[in-house]
Every structure is written in C-alpha cells, then in structure tokens.
C-alpha positions in Angstrom: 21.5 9.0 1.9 23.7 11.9 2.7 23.6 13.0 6.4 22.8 16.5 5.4 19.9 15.6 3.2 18.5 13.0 6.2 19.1 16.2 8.5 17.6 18.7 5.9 14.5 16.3 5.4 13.1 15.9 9.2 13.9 19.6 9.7 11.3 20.4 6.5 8.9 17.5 7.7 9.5 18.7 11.7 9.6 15.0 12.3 11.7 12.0 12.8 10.7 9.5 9.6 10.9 5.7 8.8 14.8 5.8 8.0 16.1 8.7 10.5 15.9 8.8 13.8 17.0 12.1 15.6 18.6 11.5 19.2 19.6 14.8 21.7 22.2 13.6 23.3 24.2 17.2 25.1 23.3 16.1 28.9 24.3 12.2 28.5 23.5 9.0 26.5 19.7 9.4 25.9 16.8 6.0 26.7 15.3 4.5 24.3 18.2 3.8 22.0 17.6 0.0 22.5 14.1 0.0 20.9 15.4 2.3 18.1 17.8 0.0 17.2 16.1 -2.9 17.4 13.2 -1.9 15.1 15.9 -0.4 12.4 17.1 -4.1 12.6 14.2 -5.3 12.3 13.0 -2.9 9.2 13.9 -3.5 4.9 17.3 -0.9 4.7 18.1 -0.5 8.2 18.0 3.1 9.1 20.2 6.0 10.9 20.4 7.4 14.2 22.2 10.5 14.8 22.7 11.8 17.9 23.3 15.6 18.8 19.7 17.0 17.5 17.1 18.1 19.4 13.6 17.0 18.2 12.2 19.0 20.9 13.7 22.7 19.3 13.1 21.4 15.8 16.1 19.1 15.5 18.4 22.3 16.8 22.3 21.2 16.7 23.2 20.7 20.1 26.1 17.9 19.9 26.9 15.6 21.6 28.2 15.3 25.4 31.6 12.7 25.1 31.3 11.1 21.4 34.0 8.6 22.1 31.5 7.1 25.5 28.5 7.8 22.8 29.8 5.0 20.0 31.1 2.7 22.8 27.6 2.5 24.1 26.4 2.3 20.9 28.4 -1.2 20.0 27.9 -2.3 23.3 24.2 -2.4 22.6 24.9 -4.2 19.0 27.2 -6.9 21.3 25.1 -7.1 24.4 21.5 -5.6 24.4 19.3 -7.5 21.1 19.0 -11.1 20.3 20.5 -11.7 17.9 23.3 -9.2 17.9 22.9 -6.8 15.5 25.5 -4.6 13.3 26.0 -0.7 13.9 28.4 0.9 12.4 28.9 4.6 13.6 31.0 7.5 12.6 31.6 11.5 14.4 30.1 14.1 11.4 31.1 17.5 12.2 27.8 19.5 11.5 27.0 23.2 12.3 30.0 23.8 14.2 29.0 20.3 16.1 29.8 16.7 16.3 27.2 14.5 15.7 27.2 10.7 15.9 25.4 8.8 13.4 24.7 5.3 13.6 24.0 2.9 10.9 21.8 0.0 11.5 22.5 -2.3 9.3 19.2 -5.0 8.5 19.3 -8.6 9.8 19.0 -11.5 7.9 15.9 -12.7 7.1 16.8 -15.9 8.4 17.1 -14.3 11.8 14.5 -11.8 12.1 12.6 -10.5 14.0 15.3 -9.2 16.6 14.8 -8.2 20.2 15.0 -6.6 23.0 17.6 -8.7 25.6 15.9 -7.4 28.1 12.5 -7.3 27.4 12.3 -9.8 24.6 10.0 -7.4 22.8 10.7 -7.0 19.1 10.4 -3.7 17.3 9.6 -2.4 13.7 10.0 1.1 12.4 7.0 3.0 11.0 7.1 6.8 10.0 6.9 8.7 13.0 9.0 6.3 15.5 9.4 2.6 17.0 6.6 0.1 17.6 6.3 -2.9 18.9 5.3 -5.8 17.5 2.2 -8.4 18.2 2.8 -11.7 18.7 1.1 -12.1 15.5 3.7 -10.0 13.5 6.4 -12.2 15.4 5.2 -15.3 13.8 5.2 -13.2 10.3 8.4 -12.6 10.5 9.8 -16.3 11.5 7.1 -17.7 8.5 9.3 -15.2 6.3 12.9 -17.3 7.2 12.4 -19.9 4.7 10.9 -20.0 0.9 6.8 -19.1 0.8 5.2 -22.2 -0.1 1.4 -20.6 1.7 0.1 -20.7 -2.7 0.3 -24.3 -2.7 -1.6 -25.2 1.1 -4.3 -27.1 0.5 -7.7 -25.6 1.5 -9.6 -27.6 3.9 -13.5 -28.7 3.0 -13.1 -27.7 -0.3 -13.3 -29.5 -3.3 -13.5 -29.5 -7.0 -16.6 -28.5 -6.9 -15.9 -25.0 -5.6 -14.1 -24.3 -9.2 -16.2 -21.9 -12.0 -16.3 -24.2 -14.5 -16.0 -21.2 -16.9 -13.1 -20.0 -15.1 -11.5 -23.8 -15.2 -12.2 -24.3 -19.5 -10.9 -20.9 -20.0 -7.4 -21.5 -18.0 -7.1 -24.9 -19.3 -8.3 -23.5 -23.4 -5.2 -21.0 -22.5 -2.6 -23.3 -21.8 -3.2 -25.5 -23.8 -2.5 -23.0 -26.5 0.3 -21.8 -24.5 2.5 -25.0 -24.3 2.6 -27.5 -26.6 3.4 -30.4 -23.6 0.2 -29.0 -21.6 -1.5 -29.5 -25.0 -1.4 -33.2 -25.0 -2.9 -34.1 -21.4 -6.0 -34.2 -20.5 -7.9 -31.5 -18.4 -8.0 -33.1 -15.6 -4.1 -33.5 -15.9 -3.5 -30.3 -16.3 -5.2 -29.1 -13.3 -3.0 -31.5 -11.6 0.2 -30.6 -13.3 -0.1 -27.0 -12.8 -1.2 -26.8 -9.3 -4.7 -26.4 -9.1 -5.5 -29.7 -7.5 -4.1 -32.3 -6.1 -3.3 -36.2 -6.5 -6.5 -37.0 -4.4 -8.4 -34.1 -5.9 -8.1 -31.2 -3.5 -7.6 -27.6 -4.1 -5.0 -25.6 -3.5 -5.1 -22.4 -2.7 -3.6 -20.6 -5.5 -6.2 -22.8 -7.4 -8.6 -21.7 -5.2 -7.9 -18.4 -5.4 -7.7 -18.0 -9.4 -10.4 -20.2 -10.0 -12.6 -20.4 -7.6 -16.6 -19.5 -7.6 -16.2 -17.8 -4.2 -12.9 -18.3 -2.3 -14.2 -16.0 -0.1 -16.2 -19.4 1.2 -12.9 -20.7 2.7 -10.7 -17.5 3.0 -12.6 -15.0 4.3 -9.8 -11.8 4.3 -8.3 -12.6 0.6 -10.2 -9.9 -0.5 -10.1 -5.7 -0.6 -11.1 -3.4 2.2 -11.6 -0.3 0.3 -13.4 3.2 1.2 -12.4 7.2 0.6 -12.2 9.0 3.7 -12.8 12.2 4.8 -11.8 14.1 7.7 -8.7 14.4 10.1 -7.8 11.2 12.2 -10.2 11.8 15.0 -12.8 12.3 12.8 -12.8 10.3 9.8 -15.7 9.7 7.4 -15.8 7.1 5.1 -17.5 7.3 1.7 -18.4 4.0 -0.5 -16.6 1.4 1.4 -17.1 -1.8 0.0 -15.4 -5.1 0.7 -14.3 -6.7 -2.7 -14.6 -10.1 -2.9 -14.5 -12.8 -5.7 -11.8 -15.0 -7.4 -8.6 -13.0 -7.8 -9.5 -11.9 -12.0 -13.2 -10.3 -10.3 -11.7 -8.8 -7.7 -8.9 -6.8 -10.2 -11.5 -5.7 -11.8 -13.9 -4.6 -9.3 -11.4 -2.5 -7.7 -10.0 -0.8 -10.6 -13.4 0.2 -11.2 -14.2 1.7 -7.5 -10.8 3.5 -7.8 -11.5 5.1 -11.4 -15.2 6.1 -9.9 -14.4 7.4 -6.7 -10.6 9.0 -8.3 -12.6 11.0 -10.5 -11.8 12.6 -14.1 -11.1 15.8 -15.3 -11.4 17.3 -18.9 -9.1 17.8 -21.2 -9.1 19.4 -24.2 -7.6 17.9 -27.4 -6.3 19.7 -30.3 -9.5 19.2 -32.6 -11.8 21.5 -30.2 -13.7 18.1 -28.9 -12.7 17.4 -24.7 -12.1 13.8 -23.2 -12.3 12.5 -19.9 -9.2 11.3 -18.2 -8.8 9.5 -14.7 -7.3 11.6 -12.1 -5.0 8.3 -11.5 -3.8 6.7 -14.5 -5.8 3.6 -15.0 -2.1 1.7 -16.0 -0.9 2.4 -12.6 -4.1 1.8 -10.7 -4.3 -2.0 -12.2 -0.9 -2.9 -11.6 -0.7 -1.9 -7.9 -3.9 -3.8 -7.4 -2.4 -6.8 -9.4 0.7 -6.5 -7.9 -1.0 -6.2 -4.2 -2.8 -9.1 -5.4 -0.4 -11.8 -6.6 2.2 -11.0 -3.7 0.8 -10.7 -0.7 1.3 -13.1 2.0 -0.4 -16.4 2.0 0.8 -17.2 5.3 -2.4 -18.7 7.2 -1.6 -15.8 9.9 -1.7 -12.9 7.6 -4.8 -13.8 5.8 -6.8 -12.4 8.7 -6.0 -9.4 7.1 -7.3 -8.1 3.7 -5.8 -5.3 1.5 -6.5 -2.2 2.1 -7.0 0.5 -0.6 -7.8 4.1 0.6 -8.5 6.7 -1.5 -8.3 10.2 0.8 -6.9 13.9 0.4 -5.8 13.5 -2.9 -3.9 10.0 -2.4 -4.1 6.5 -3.4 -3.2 3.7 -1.2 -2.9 0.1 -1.6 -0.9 -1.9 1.5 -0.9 -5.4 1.6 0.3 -8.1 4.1 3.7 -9.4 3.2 6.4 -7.1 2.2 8.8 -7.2 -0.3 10.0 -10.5 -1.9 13.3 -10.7 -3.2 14.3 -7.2 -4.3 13.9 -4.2 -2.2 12.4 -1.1 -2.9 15.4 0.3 -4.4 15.8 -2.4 -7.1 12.0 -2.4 -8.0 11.2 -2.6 -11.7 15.3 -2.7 -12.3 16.1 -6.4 -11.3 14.2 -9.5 -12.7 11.0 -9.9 -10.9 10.9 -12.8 -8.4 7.1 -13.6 -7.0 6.1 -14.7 -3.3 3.7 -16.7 -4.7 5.1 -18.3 -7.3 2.5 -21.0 -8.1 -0.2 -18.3 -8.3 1.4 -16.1 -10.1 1.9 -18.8 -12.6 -1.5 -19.7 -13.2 -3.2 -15.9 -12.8 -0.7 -15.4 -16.1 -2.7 -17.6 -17.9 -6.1 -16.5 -17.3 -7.8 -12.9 -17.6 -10.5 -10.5 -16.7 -14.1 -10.0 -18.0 -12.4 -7.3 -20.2 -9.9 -10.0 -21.8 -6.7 -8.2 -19.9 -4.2 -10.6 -18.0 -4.6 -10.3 -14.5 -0.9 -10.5 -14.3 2.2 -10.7 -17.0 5.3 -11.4 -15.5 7.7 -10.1 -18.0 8.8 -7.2 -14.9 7.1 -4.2 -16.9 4.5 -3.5 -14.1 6.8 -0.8 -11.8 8.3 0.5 -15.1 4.6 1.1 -16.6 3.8 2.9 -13.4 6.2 5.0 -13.5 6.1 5.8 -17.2 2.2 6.7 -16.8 2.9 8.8 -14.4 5.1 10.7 -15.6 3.4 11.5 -18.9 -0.1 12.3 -16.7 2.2 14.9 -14.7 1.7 13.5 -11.8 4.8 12.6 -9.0 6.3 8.8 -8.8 4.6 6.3 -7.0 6.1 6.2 -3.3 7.3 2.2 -2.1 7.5 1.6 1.8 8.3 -1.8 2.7 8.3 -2.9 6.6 8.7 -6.6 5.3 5.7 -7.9 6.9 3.2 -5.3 5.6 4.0 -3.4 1.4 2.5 -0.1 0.7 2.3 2.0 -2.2 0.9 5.1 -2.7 0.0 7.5 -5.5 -0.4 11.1 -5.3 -2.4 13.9 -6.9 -2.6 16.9 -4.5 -4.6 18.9 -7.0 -7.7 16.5 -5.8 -9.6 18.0 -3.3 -10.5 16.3 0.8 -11.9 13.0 -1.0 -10.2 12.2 -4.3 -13.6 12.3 -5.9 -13.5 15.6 -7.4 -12.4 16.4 -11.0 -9.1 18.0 -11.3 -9.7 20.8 -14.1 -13.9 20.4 -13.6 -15.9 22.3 -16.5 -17.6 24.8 -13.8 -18.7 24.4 -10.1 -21.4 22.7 -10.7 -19.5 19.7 -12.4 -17.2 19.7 -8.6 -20.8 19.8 -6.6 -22.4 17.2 -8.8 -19.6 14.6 -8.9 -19.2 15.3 -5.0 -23.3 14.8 -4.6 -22.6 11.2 -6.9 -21.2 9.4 -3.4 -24.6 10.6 -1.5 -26.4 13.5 0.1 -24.6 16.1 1.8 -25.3 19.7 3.7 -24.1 23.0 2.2 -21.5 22.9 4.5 -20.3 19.1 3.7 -20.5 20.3 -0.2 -17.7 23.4 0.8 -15.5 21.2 2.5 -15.2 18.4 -0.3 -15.2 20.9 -3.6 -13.0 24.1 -1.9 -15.9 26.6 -3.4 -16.8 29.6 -1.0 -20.6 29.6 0.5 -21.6 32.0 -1.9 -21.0 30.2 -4.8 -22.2 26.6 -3.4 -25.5 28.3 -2.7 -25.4 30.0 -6.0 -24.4 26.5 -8.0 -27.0 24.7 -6.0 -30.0 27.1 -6.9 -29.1 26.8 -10.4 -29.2 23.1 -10.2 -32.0 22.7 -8.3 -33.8 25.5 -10.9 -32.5 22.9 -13.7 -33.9 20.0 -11.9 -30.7 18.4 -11.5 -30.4 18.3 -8.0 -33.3 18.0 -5.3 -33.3 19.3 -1.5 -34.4 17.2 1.7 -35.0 19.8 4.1 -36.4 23.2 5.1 -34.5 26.8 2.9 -31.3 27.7 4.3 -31.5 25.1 7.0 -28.0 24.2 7.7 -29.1 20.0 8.5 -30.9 20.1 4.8 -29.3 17.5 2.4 -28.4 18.0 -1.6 -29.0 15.1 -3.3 -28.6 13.9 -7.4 -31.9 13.6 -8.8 
C-alpha cells in the first residue's frame, strides 16, 4: 500500500490498524518496537511501521530525531532481538516537510513461525488496534501449522461405526457411486474405507465423523457454531437468540443459514408488476458460503477444537471467524488462484453429500469468494472484508442501513413492521423498542397503541410504566 494512503487511513480511523503501526520517534528511538515487530512477523502480509507520527496528536508529523541511528536500530533488532531473525526492510520517505522511516516487516515462514521475543521469548500477533501476545495455546497452533494438516483424517477415539446416520451413510455412498464409475463397483463397506470414512479396523475418522455422523458433537464437543446478535457497546453487551449449533456438518449449514436469514431480517421490495417481495438484508448466496467455507476449513488441530465458530450478527454486520487461518492463498489471492483446502479429506467427502434442501454443502470448483462478491454487488451492498491472523480467519459482511441488531428491515413497510420484527426476538420496554428501531418516543408509543388497539401486540405491565414489556401476541 502506498505510504500516504496507510498514513491517510489511521488519520481517518484515529487509530493505528492491523497492517500500520505509527511510531513518534522526535525525542529518540521509541520502546516497544520489539513486540511490534515481532507480531508483524508473526501476522499473514507482514505490516509497516513508520516512525515520525505522533498517535498521541492524531498521527501529527513530527519526524524523526537521527534517521540514519533509526534504521540501524531497526536491523539490529531483525539481526539480534527475535528468534528466528526476522527481515525488515526500511526506507527515509520525505512527508509533510518531514522524514519518516518506514519499516517493512516482511512475514516468516510458516515453517518457522511463531517468532519471538529474544528477550522475553514471548511471541506476538497483530490484531486491529496493536500487538498481543500470544497463549501458549496459540504457540502450539502455530508450530501444528509448519507441516501439511492431516487433523481430517485423526481417528476419533470411542467411536465407532455405529455413530454414523445410516441415512446420511446410503445417501453419500448412492452419490458416489453415481459419481465415479471405480467407486461404483465396490461394495459399501469398501467405499467407506476407500474414501476416508473408516478405517481398516473399522474406526472413524474424523472428517467421517464429522460429515456423517448422528451427533459428532458426542466426541467433539466445539465443532459446532457459537452464534447470537448483540446489542449494546462493549461494556454492555446484550445478546439476543444465541444458540449453539450443533449436528453433522450438512445440519449445521443449514441451521445457521437459517438463524442468520431470521435474525438478518428482510426488507420489501417492489417489483415492476406492482406486487412486493421479501429479500434478506444479507444475500442468502453469501451467507451459505462463508458458513460452508468457515466450515470445511477450519482447524482440525485437536488444540483448536476447543473453540467453535463464532457468528455474530450486531450493528448492522455479519461475522463469521473460525479457528485456522488461511490455507494456501492469502487474502489477496482469494477467489483468484485455484482453491487449495485445509482439510482436504473432508472437503472431499462434504462434496458428495447435501443438505435437507438438496444443496451441496460444498462444491469445490473455487466459485464460492467469486459468488460472494457477485451477490453483493448486485444487492448494493459493500465487499465482504477478509482478515487472516493465520491461526484464527474472519470475515465479515456489512449493511450499515441495519439498525443496533441486524434484525430490523432495511426499507420496512411502516413503523410498525420495524417494532414488530424487533418484538419477534422477545419482549422489550418502550425504551429497548427506540433503541433497536431508531423511531422517536412519540411514534413508538403511537405504533404501539395502534397495535395493541389491533390486537397484535399485548403489554405486561402497568400504562406508561417505563419496566412494562411489549410483547407479539
């Protein structure tokens, strides 16, 4: 990214970000560069330092005090200060009538991450706002990541063939059969063999676990979806229909697709023949291939399954992180390279079978990012966003013309349409009801009389008592 548009960008935001960190550096060399660097190392993309802005006068130009001293201590840190050593490569920008110093973190390898601190050994990673250090936990990610991901084809301990849905198990074996003329001439028990659902002695793996099991769930608690909308700022967040979504992986696709459509909301349109339709405030395309996607390729790794996905829907975005980051492309090559899975075994099978409404759970053809993107674009809507921190994937999807919770209709009929959908996810106060829809007290009083007068809506609680709950009749 150009220098000016990185500088230009934290100034707007008033904050340092996941790729640019701003350093003030007029009265010496400042502390914390180690840590900084480190967790750019550390991080998908590296990321940029520049030194001569102060954060503390919204990223004023201030320059910087000897540049020459600055970019020696700078490689002095790549030679001496992290394990392994790490690359930098730095430069003097003239900016403002200053000199700045940017440095250019380059990533490690893979094979060698996570790096740390010499001094410390404390290892890093980059989120939005700054540098933080990593668990033990994440360390062990990170070295699981150094060689190819085998965690699909683990076998499960205490289960056994048994634990299959025998629907599930003559459906996948009906479709491959018809899928490849080879698989057509074996057996069934064969082909659960040959195609990595059991085992030589009969045990399950876990991709065959996973896709065709009658409650996974049994043996892996966390492969499931932690979902809920939320409401409220940071210290005081209210969570609305949280479910945990469980199930082999084709019931939990479609599960959470519909939780997202039903807490998203719709909105009306109008179509040229005078009649209206409803249409999903997200795109249903894109909403079923993130969840897929987060699905099929998140870590396997016996450490990371203590964590589920998590899917939050809350001030008018959608977002789906899963454990695991990118495999084999990077977010700038998404949907542009050929697609390359984590988990290659289960992504394999869960292309052979299918959800309760007959769709693939995944296709593998690498029309999945392209698809979202297309979707979007013709709902109006702005491109997905992709942050990778290669041990944890996110995704979001925004649509700032939703109100605090997501739930509420985009172009709603009338007011009462915005209090009813908003009363769908349970009882509220008056004063819950004008923080969810936007509408002024005067009309949620007036909109609420009506629909009380019409029967559609009931009270609990004494007139014009501000703890009296709304509720759908």
């Amino acid at each position: 990214m150009i220098i000016e548009d990185l500088i230009q960008q934290i100034r707007l935001e008033n904050s340092d970000n996941a790729f640019c960190e701003a350093k003030k550096a007029l009265g010496g060399f400042p502390e914390n560069v180690v840590e900084s660097i480190c967790a750019f190392a550390n991080t998908p993309k590296g990321g940029v330092a520049i030194f001569g802005l102060d954060e503390a006068e919204k990223f004023k130009t201030t320059g910087v005090y000897d540049v020459a001293d600055c970019q020696k201590r700078l490689a002095a840190i790549a030679r001496d200060s992290l394990i392994p050593n790490v690359t930098i490569l730095t430069e003097v920008k003239p900016f403002e009538e200053k000199q700045l110093v940017v440095a250019t973190v380059v990533e490690a390898s893979e094979s060698i991450k996570p790096v740390k601190v010499k001094k410390t050994g404390v290892a890093y990673i980059r989120q939005y706002d700054g540098d933080y250090q990593l668990s033990k936990l994440e360390e062990q990610l990170f070295i699981a990541n150094r060689g190819p991901s085998l965690f699909d084809l683990i076998i499960v301990d205490g289960a056994s063939i048994t634990d299959l849905d025998d629907t599930l198990v003559r459906n996948y074996i009906t479709t491959r059969k018809q899928n490849n003329i080879v698989l057509n001439k074996m057996d069934d028990d064969e082909i659960l063999l040959r195609t990595g659902i059991v085992t030589s002695d009969k045990q399950i793996t876990t991709a065959g676990l996973l896709a065709l099991g009658t409650y996974p769930q049994q043996f892996i608690t966390n492969y499931a979806i932690q979902a809920s909308v939320q409401i409220g700022d940071d210290d005081n967040i209210r969570a609305i229909d949280p479910v945990f979504i469980t199930g082999p992986i084709a019931t939990i696709l479609e599960t959470a697709l519909d939780w997202v459509l039903r807490n998203a909301g719709t909105y009306l349109e109008n179509l040229p023949d005078g009649n209206v339709r409803s249409v999903p405030n997200f795109p249903e395309v894109a909403c079923r291939e993130l969840i897929s996607n987060a699905l099929i390729h998140r870590d396997l790794n016996p450490i990371s399954l203590s964590t589920p996905i998590s899917l939050i829907i809350k001030d008018g975005e959608l977002v789906i992180s899963n454990p695991g980051g990118l495999y084999g492309v990077t977010v700038d090559t998404l949907g542009k390279t050929a697609p390359q899975s984590r988990n290659e075994k289960l992504s394999e099978i869960c292309q052979n079978i299918t959800t309760q409404g007959g769709d693939k759970v995944v296709e593998r053809l690498g029309t999945g990012i392209p698809n979202i993107r297309k979707s979007l674009k013709e709902a109006g809507l702005p491109d997905a966003f992709f942050y990778d921190q290669g041990i944890r994937f996110t995704a979001k999807l925004t649509n700032k013309s939703l109100s605090h919770t997501a739930a509420i209709p985009r172009k709603a009929s009338s007011n009462y349409d915005l209090i009813l959908v908003a009363l769908s996810k349970g009882e509220l106060s008056r004063a819950e009801i004008e923080k969810i829809t936007g509408l002024t007290k005067d009309k949620v009083r007036r909109s609420l009389k009506a629909l009380m007068d019409s029967g559609k809506v009931v009270r609990n609680g004494k007139v014009n008592s501000p703890t009296s709950k709304y509720e759908v009749k």
